[in-house]
C-alpha positions as CSV (number, residue, x, y, z in Angstrom):
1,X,-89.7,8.8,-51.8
2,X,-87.2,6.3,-53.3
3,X,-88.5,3.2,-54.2
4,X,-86.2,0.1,-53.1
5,X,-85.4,-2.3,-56.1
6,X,-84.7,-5.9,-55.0
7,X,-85.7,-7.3,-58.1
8,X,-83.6,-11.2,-58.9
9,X,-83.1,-10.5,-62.3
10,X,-79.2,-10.4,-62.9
11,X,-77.5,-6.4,-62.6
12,X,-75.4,-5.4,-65.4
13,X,-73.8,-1.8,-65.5
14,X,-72.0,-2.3,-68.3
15,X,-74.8,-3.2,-70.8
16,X,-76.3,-0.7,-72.9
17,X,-79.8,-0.3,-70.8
18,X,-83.5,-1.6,-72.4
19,X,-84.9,2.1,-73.8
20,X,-84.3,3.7,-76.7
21,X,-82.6,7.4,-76.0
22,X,-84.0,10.4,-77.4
23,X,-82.4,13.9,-77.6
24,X,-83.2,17.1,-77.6
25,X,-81.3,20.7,-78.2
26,X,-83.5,23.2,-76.1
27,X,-82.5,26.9,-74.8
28,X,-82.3,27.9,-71.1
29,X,-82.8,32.1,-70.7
30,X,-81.5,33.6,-67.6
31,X,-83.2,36.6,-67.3
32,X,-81.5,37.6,-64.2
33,X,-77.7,37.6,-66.3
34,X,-79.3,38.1,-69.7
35,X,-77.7,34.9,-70.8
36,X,-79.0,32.4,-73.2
37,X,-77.6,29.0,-72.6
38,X,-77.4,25.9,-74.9
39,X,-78.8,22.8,-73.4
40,X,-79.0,19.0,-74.1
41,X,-81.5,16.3,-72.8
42,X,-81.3,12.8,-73.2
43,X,-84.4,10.7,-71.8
44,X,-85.8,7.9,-72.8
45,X,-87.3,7.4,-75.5
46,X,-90.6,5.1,-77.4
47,X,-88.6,4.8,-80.7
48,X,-86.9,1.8,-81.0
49,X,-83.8,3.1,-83.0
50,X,-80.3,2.5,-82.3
51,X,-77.8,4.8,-80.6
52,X,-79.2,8.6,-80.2
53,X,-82.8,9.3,-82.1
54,X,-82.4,13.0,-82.3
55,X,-86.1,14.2,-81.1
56,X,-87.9,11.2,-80.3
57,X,-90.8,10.9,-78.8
58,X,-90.3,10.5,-75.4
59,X,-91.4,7.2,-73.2
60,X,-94.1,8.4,-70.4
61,X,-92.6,7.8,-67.2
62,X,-91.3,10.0,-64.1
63,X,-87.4,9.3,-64.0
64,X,-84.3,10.3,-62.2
65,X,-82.5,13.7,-62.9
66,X,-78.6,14.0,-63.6
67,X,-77.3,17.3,-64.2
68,X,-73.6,17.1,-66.0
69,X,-71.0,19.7,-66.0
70,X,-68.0,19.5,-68.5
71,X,-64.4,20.7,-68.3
72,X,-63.7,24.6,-68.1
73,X,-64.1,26.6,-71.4
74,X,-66.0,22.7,-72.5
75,X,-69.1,22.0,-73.7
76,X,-72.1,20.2,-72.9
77,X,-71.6,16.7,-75.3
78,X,-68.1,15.9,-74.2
79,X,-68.8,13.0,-72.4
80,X,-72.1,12.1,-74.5
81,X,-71.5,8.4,-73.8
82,X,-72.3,8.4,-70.5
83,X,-75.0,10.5,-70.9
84,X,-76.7,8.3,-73.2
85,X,-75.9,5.0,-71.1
86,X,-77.4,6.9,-68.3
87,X,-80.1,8.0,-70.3
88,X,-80.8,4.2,-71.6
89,X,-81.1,2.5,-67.9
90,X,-84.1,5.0,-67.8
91,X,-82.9,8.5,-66.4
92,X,-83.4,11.9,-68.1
93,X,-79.6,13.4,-68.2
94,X,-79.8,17.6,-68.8
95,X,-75.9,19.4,-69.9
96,X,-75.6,23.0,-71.0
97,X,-72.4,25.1,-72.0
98,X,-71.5,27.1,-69.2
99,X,-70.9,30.8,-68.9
100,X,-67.1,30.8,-69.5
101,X,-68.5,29.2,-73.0
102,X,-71.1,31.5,-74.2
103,X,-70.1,34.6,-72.3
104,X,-67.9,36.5,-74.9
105,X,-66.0,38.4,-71.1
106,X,-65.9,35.4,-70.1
107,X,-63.4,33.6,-73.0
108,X,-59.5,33.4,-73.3
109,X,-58.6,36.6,-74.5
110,X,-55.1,37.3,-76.1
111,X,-52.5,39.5,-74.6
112,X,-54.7,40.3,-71.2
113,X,-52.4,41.1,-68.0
114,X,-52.6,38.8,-65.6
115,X,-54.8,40.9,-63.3
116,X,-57.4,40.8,-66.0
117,X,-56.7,36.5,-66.5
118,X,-57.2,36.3,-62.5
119,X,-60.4,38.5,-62.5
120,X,-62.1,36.5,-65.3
121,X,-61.0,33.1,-63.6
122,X,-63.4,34.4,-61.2
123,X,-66.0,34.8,-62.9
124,X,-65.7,31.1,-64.1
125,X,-66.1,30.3,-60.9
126,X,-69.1,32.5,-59.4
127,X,-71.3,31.4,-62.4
128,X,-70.7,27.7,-62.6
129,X,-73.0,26.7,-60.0
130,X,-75.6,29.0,-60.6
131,X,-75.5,27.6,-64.1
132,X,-76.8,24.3,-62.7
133,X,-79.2,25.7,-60.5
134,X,-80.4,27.4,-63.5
135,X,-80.5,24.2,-65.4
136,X,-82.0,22.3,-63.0
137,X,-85.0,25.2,-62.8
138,X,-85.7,24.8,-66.0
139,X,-85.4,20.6,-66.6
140,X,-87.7,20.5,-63.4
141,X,-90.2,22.9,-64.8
142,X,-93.0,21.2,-66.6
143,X,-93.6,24.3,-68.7
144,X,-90.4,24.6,-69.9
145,X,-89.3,21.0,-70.1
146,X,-92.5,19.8,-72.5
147,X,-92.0,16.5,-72.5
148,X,-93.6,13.1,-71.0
149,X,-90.5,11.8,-70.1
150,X,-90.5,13.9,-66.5
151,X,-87.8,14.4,-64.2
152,X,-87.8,13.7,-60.2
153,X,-87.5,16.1,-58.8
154,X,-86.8,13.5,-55.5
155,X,-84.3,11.5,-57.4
156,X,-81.8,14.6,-58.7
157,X,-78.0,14.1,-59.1
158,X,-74.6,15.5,-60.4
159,X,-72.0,13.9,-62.6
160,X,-69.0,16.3,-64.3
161,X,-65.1,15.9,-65.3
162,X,-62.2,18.5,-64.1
163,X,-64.0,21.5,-63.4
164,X,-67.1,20.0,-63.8
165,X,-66.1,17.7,-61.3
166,X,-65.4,20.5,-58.9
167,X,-68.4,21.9,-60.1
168,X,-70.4,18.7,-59.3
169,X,-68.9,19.1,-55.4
170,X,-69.9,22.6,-54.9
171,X,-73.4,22.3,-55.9
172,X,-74.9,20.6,-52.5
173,X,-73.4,23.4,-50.8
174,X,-76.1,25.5,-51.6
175,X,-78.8,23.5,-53.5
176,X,-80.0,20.7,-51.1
177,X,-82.0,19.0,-54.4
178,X,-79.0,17.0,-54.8
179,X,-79.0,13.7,-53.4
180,X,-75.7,11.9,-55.1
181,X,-72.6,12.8,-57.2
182,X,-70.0,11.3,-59.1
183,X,-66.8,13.6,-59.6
184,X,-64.6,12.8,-62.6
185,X,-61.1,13.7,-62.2
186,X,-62.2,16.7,-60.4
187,X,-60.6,20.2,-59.4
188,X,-60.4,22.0,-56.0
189,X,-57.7,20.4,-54.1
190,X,-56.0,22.7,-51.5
191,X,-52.9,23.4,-53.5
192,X,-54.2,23.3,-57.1
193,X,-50.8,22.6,-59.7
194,X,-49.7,25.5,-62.0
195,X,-52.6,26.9,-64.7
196,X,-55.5,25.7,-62.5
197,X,-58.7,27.2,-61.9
198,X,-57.7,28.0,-58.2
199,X,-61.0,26.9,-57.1
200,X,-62.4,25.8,-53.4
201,X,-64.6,23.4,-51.4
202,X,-65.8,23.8,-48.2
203,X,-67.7,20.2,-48.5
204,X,-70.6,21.8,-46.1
205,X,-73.1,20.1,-47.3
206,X,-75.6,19.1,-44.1
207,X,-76.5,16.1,-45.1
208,X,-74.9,12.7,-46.2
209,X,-74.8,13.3,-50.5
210,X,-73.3,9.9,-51.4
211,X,-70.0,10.7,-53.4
212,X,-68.2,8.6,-56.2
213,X,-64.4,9.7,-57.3
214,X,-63.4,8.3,-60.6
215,X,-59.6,9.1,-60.9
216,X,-57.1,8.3,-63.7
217,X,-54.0,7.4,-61.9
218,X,-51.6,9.3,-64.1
219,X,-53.6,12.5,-64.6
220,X,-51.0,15.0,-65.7
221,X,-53.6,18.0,-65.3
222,X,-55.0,17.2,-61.6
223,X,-52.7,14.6,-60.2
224,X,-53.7,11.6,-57.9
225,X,-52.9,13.1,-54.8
226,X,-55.5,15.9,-55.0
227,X,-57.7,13.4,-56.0
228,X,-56.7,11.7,-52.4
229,X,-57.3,14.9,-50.4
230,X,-60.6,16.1,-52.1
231,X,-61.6,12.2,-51.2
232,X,-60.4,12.3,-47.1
233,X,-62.4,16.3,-46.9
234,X,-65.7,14.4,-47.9
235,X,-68.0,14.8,-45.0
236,X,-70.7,11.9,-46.2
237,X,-70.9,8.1,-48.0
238,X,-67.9,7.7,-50.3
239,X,-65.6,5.9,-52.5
240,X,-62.9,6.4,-54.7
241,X,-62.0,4.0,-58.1
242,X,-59.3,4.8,-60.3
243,X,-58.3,3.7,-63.8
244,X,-54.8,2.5,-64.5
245,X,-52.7,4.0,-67.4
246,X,-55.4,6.7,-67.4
247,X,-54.6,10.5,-67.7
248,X,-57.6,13.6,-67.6
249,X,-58.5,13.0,-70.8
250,X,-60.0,9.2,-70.6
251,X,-63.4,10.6,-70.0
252,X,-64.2,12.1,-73.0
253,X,-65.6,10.9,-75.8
254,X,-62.9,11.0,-78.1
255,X,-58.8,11.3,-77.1
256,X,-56.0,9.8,-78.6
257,X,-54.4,7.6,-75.5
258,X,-50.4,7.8,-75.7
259,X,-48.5,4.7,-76.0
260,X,-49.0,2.3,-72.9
261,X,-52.9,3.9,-71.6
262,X,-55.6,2.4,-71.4
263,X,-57.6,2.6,-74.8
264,X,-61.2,4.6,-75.4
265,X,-63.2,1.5,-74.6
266,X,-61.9,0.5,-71.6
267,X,-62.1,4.1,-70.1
268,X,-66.0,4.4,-71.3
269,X,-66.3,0.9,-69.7
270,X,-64.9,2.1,-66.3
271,X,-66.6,5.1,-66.6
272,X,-70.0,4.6,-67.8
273,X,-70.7,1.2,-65.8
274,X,-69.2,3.0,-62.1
275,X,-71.5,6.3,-62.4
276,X,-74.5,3.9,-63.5
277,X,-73.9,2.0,-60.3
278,X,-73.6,4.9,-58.2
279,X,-76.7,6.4,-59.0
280,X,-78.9,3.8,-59.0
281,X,-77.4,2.6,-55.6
282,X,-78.1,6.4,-54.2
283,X,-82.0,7.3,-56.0
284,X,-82.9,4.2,-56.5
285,X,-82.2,2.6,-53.6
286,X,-81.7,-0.8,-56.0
287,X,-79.6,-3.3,-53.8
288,X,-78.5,-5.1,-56.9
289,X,-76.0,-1.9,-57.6
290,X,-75.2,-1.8,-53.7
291,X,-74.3,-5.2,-53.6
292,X,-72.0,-4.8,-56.7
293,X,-70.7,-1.9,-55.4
294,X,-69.8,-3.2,-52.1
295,X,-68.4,-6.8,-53.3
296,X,-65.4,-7.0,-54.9
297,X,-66.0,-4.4,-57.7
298,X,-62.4,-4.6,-58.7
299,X,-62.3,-8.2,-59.8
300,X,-65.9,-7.0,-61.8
301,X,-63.9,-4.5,-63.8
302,X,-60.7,-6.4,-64.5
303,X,-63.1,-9.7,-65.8
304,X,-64.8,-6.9,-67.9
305,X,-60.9,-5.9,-69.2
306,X,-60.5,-2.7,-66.9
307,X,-57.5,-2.3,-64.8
308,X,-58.6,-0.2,-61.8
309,X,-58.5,-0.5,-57.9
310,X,-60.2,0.8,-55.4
311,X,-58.6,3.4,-52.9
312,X,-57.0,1.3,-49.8
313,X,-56.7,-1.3,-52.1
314,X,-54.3,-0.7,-54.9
């Protein structure tokens, strides 16, 4: 059960949190595919190094699960600074490379027909979310996550960027372990643009999975208006931020931003501080993160430098 935080002291999403983060490189086998898939974990840690302390020793504690999912053909440390800001406010963050990745049928391949491009667009999208049930098997599974840092498995949610995104959206379809998402720029609009992974949503969910959409408002790969209709077919809790001068890119870890966008630091800002908020507003029930959620969170951002707006209030 989720334990409600109504502590005074002052809430601040955009700070780097109070633990160390550790990180580890582990290995998840799926015996059922005969895949072996590459997976990071970030947690806190009882170091007291700066920035990433590549297998620390982990802080005893039982802490939130996210699961993160990157872009299509991606890989799991794209966005590692939100991982690790999640992973310093105190939760245990697990990424792996997904099939399309590690699966040699599964990559780009030169000079196929298009009835061979279609078919293996497919598989993309049959094994993405059994990739994260997979992961979250294993991150949840004492045995196989050795660690004192232990995951909740009560306080579980998504985060991913494009296809992750979409990925991050289908997942409580089938797996009711998730309790909250946050959807970066993601795919699965209705009428998809040229070259997209012509994936779906049904949004059949069954119960209310609090959903955060970060857009960028001139994202030249998934453009705004699919953003808009993924955001009116959510059957539960949402909202919907977007950064100005942003395009698809702004939430990696490193792009060069054309003339006129917003820079790195303002998308990380955006970025890391919103998803914070949203999660510990949904699994940790901490009314600090509601209250700054539901108060003028646009005015936050912009005295913090970011240029965003809320949707219904652009």
């Amino acid at each position: 059960m989720r334990q409600r935080t109504m502590s005074n002291r002052s809430y601040d999403p955009f700070a780097r949190g109070r633990f160390p983060v550790g990180v580890r490189t582990v290995e998840a086998l799926d015996t059922a595919r005969n895949r072996r898939f590459p997976c990071e974990i970030w947690y806190p840690a009882a170091t007291q190094r700066a920035g990433e302390d590549r297998d620390a020793s982990a802080l005893p504690g039982r802490y939130p699960l996210i699961a993160f999912s990157h872009i299509s053909s991606g890989n799991r440390r794209q966005s590692a600074f939100l991982c690790t800001h999640l992973s310093s406010h105190g939760y245990v963050v697990a990424a792996m490379d997904h099939s399309e990745t590690i699966v040699p049928e599964l990559r780009r391949n030169e000079g196929e027909s298009a009835e061979q491009r279609a078919a293996r667009i497919q598989g993309w999208i049959a094994n993405r979310v059994p990739d994260i049930r997979l992961l979250l098997d294993r991150v949840l599974d004492v045995a196989w996550w050795d660690s004192q840092a232990m995951p909740d498995p009560d306080r579980v949610g998504i985060a991913g960027h494009s296809f992750g995104g979409w990925t991050a959206l289908a997942t409580p379809e089938v797996d009711g372990r998730i309790r909250a998402v946050v959807a970066l720029a993601p795919a699965g609009s209705s009428n998809p643009p040229p070259g997209i992974i012509p994936a779906t949503l049904t949004f059949t969910w069954g119960r209310d999975v609090p959903a955060l959409y970060l857009a960028a408002e001139d994202d030249t790969a998934l453009p705004l208006v699919g953003m808009y209709e993924l955001y009116e077919r959510t059957a539960a809790t949402k909202r919907m931020i977007v950064l100005r001068k942003a395009d698809h890119a702004h939430f990696f870890d490193k792009f060069e931003p054309r003339t006129g966008q917003c820079p790195p630091e303002e998308a990380h800002l955006f970025t890391r501080s919103l998803t914070l908020c949203h999660f510990d507003a949904s699994l940790r029930a901490d009314e600090r993160a509601q209250r700054f959620l539901d108060r003028d969170v646009d005015a936050a951002l912009a005295a913090r430098g970011v240029d965003a707006f809320s949707k219904g209030n652009p």
